[in-house]
C-alpha positions in Angstrom: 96.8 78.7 105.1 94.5 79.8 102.0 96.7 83.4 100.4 95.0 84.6 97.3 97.5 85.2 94.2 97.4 88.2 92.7 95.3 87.5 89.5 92.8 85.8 91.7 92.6 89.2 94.0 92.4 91.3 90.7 89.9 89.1 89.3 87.5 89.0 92.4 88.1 92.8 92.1 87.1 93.0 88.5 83.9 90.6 89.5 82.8 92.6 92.2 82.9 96.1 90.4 80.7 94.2 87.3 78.4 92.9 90.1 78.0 96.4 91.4 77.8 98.0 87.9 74.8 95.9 87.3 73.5 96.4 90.2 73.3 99.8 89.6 72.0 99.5 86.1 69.0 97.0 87.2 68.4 100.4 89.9 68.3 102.7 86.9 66.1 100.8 85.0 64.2 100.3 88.0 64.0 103.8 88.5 63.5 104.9 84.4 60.4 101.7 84.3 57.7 103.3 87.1 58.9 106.7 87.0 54.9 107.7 85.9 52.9 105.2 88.5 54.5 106.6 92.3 52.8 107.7 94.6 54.2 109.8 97.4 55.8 106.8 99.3 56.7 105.7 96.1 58.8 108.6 95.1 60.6 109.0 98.3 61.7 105.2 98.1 62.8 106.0 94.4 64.6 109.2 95.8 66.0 107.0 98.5 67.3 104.8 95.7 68.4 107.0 93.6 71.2 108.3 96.2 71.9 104.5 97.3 73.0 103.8 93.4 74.9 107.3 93.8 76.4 106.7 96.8 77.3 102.8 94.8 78.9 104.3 92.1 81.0 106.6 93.6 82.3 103.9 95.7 82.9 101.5 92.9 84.8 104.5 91.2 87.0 105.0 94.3 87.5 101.3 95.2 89.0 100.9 91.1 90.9 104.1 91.7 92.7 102.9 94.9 92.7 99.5 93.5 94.9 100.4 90.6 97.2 102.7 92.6 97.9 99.7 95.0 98.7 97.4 92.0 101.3 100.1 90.3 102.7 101.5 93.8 103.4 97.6 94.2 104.3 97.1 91.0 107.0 99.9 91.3 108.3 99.1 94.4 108.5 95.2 93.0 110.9 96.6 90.1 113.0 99.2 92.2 113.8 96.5 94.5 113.3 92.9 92.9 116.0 91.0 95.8 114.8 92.9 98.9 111.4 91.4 97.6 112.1 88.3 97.2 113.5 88.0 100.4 110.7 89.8 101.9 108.3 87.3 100.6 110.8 84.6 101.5 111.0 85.6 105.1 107.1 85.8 105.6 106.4 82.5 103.5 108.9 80.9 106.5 107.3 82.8 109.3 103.9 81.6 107.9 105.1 78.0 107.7 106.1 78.0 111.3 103.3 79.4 112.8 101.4 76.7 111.0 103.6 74.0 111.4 104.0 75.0 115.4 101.3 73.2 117.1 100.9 70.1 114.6 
């Protein structure tokens, strides 16, 4: 069974907020580059836009936010209780191996 580490979690988190932040910037310049030539079906797809790269910021804002309070509420909970983890992760790393181990 695949588990991602946690640098390889945080850095496909870092990789997906710079894929969305330049997504967002190619739908600015978008919008800033035939902002004179729209017509009215035009403008309502570049208001329509417009809202979409809202809407995409303010959910790569929140997704960082809870992102970083997941990796210091772990991080904290790590420190105040370094055996208890250890054991926890013990436990399920055994659990894990069983199940796959099981039907082999």
């Amino acid at each position: 069974m695949n588990s991602k580490s946690e640098n390889e979690i945080e850095d496909s988190t870092e990789k997906l907020l710079e894929d969305l932040k330049e997504v967002v910037q190619d739908g600015e310049e978008l919008l800033r580059a035939g902002a004179d030539e729209l017509n009215e079906q035009g403008k309502a797809a570049r208001a329509r836009l417009s809202a979409a790269l809202q809407t995409a910021k303010d959910t790569g804002r929140k997704l960082q936010e809870r992102t970083i309070a997941g990796a210091k509420a772990t991080d904290r909970a790590i420190r105040e209780h370094p055996y208890q983890s250890i054991g926890l992760a013990f436990g399920v790393g055994l659990l894990i191996g069983f199940l796959v181990n099981r039907k082999k």
